[in-house]
Backbone as numpy.savetxt, mean C-alpha at the origin, in Angstrom:
# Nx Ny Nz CAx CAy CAz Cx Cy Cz
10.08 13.68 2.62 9.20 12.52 2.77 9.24 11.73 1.45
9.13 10.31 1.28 9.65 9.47 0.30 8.11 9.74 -0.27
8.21 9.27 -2.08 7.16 9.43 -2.93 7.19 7.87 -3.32
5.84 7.28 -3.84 5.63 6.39 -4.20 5.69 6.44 -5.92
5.97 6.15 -6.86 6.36 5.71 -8.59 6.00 4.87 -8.68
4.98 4.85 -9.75 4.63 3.49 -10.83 5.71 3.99 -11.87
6.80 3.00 -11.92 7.70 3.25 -12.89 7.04 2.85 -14.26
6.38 1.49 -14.50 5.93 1.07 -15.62 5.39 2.25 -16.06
4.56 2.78 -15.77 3.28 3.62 -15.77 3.37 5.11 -16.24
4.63 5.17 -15.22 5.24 6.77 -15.40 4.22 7.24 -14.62
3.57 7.42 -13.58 2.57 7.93 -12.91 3.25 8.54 -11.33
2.47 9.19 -10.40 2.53 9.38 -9.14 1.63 8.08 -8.36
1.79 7.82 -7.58 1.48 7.14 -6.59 0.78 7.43 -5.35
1.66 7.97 -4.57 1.44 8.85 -3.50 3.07 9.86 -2.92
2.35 11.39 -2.63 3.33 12.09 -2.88 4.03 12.28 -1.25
3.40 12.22 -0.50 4.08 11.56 0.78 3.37 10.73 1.40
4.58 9.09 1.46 4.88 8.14 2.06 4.92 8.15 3.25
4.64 7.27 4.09 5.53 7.35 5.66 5.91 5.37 5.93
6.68 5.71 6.21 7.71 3.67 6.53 6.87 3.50 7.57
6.48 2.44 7.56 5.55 1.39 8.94 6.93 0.36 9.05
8.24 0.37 9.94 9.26 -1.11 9.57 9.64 -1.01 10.76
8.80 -0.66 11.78 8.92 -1.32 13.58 8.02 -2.45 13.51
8.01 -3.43 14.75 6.91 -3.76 14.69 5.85 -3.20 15.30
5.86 -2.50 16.22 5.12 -1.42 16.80 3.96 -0.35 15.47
4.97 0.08 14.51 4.33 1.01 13.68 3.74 -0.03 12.58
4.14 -1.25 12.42 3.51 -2.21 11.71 2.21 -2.59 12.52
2.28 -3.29 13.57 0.94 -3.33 14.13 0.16 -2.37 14.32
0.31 -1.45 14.43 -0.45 0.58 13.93 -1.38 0.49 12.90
0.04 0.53 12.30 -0.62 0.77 10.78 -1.60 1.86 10.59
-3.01 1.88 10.16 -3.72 2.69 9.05 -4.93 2.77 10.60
-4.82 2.13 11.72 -6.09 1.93 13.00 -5.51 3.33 13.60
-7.08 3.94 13.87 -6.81 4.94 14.39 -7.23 5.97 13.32
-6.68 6.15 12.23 -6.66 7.52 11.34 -8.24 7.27 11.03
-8.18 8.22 10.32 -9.66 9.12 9.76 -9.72 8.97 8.54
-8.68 8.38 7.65 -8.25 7.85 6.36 -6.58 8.47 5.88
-7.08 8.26 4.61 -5.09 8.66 3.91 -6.30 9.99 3.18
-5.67 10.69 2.98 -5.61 12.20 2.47 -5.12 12.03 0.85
-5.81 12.37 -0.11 -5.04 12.27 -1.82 -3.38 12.24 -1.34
-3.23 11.59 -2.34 -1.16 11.92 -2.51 -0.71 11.34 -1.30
-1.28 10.89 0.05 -0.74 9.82 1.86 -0.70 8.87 0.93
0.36 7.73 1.31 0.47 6.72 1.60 1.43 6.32 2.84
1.20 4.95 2.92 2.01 4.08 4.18 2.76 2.82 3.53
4.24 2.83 3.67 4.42 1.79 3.27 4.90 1.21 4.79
4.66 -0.73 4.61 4.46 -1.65 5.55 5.55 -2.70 5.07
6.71 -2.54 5.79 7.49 -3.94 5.34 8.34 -4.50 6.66
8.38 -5.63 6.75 8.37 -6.59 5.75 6.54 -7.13 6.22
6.11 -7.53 4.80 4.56 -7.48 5.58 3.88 -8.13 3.93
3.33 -9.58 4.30 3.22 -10.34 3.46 1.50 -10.51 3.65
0.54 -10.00 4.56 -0.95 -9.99 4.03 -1.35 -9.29 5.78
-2.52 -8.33 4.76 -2.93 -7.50 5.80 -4.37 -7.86 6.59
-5.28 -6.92 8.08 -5.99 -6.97 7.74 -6.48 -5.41 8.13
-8.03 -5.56 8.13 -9.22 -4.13 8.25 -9.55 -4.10 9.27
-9.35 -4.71 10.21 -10.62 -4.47 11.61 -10.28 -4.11 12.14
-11.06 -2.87 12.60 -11.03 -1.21 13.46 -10.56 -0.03 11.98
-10.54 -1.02 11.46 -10.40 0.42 10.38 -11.71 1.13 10.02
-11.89 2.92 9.75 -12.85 3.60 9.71 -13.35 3.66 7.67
-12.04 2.90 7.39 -12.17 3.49 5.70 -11.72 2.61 4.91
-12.16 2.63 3.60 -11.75 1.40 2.40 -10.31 1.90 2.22
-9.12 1.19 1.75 -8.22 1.88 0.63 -7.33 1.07 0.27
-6.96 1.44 -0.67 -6.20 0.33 -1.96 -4.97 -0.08 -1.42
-4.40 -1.56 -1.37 -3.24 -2.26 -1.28 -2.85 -2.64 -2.20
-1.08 -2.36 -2.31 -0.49 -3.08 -3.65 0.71 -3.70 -2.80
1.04 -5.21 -2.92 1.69 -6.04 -2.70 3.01 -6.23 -3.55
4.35 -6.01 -2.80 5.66 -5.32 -3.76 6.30 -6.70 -3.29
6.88 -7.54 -4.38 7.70 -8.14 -4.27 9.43 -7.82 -3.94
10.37 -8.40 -3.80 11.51 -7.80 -2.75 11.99 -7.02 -4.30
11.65 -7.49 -5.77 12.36 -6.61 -7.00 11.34 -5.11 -7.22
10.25 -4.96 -5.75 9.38 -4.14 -6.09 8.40 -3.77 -6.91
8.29 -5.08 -7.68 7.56 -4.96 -8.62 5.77 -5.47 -8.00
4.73 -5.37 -8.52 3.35 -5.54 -7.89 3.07 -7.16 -8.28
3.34 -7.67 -6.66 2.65 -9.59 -7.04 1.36 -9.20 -6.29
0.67 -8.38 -5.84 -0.80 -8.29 -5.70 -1.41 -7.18 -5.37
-2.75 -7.17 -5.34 -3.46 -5.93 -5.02 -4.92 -5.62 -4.71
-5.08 -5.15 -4.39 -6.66 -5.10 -3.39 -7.18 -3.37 -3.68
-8.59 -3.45 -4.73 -8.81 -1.91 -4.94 -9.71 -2.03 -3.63
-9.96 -1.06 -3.27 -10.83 -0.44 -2.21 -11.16 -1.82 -1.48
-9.70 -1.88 -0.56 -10.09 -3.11 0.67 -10.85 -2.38 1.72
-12.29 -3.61 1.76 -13.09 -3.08 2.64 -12.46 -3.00 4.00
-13.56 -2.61 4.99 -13.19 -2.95 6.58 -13.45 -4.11 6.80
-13.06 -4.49 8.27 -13.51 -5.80 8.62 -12.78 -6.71 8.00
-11.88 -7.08 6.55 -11.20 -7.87 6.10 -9.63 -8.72 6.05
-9.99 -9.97 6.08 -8.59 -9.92 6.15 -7.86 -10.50 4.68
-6.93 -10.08 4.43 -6.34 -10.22 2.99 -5.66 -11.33 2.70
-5.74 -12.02 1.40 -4.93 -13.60 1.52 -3.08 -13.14 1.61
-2.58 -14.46 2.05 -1.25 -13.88 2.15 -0.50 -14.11 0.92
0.46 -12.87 0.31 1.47 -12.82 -0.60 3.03 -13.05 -0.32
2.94 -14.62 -0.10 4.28 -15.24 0.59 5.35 -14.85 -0.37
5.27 -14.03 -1.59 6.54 -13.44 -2.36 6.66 -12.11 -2.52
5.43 -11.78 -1.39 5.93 -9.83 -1.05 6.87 -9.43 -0.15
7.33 -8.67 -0.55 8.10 -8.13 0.83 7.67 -7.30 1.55
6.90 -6.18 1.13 5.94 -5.22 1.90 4.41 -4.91 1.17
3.76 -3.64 1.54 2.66 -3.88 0.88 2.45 -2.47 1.03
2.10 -1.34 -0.15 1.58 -0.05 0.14 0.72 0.45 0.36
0.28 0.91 1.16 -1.37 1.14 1.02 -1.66 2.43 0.83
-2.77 3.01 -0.04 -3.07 4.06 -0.64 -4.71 4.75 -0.69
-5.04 5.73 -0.50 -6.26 6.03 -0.36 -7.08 5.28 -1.60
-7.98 5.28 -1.37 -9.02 4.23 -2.35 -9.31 5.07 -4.07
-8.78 4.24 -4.69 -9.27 4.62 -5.82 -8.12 5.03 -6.85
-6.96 5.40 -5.73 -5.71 5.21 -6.39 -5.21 4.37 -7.49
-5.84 2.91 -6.86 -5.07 1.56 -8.32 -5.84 2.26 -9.47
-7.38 2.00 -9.25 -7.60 2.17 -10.78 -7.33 4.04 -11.40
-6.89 5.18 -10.86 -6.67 6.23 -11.50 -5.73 5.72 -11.84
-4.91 5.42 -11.70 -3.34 5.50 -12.42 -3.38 4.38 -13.16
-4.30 3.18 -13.17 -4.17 1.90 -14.15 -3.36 0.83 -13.82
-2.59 0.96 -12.24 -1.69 0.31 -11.66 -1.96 -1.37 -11.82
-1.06 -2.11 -11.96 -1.58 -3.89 -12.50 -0.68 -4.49 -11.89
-0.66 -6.14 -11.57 0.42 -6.46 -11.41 1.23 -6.72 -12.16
2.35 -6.96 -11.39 3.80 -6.72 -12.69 4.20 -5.47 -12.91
3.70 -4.03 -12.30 4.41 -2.98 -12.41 5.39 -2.89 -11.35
6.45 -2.02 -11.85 7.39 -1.74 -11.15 7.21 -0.33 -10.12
7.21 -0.20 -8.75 7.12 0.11 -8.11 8.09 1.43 -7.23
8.64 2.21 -7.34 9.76 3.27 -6.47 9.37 3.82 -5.53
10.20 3.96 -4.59 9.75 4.55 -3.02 10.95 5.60 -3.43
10.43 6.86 -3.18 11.66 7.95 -3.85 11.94 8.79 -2.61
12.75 9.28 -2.33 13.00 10.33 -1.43 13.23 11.64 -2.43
């Protein structure tokens, strides 16, 4: 299962990933679950602004430009919301809440999806 890297950072991210790149598993997404679990994430591409409704739980979005690096980010996106769009992302990761600020994640970091 692929791992998420803050390369800038030298940090973990999330230690298993899962690809959302149907459109089927893109319109999915995060509706339905019970939340992300420490170390879950979902990455969503190609996918330039999200939203919350029917979601049960807050959790952090980081917006990866196509060099992967972070053009935006959302700590603990509520429910119910919808997110402005990042017309120079290419996908967007989403991570249990609280993730950006442990690791210090900003934009302009560089980003790895690792297998």
């Amino acid at each position: 299962m692929p791992r998420a890297w803050n390369v800038t950072r030298d940090c973990l991210l999330g230690e298993t990933v899962r690809g959302a790149e149907t459109f089927p598993s893109r319109l999915r997404g995060l509706l339905w679950t019970d939340g992300l679990a420490p170390g879950e994430g979902l990455w969503i591409s190609p996918c330039r602004c999200i939203h919350s409704f029917g979601m049960r739980f807050a959790f952090d979005a980081l917006f990866l430009g196509p060099d992967r690096k972070v053009v935006g980010r959302y700590d603990r996106f509520r429910r119910n919301r919808i997110s402005r769009v990042f017309w120079n992302a290419r996908g967007v990761l989403e991570l249990p809440a609280g993730t950006i600020e442990r690791t210090g994640t900003e934009v302009g970091d560089e980003i790895e999806i690792r297998t």
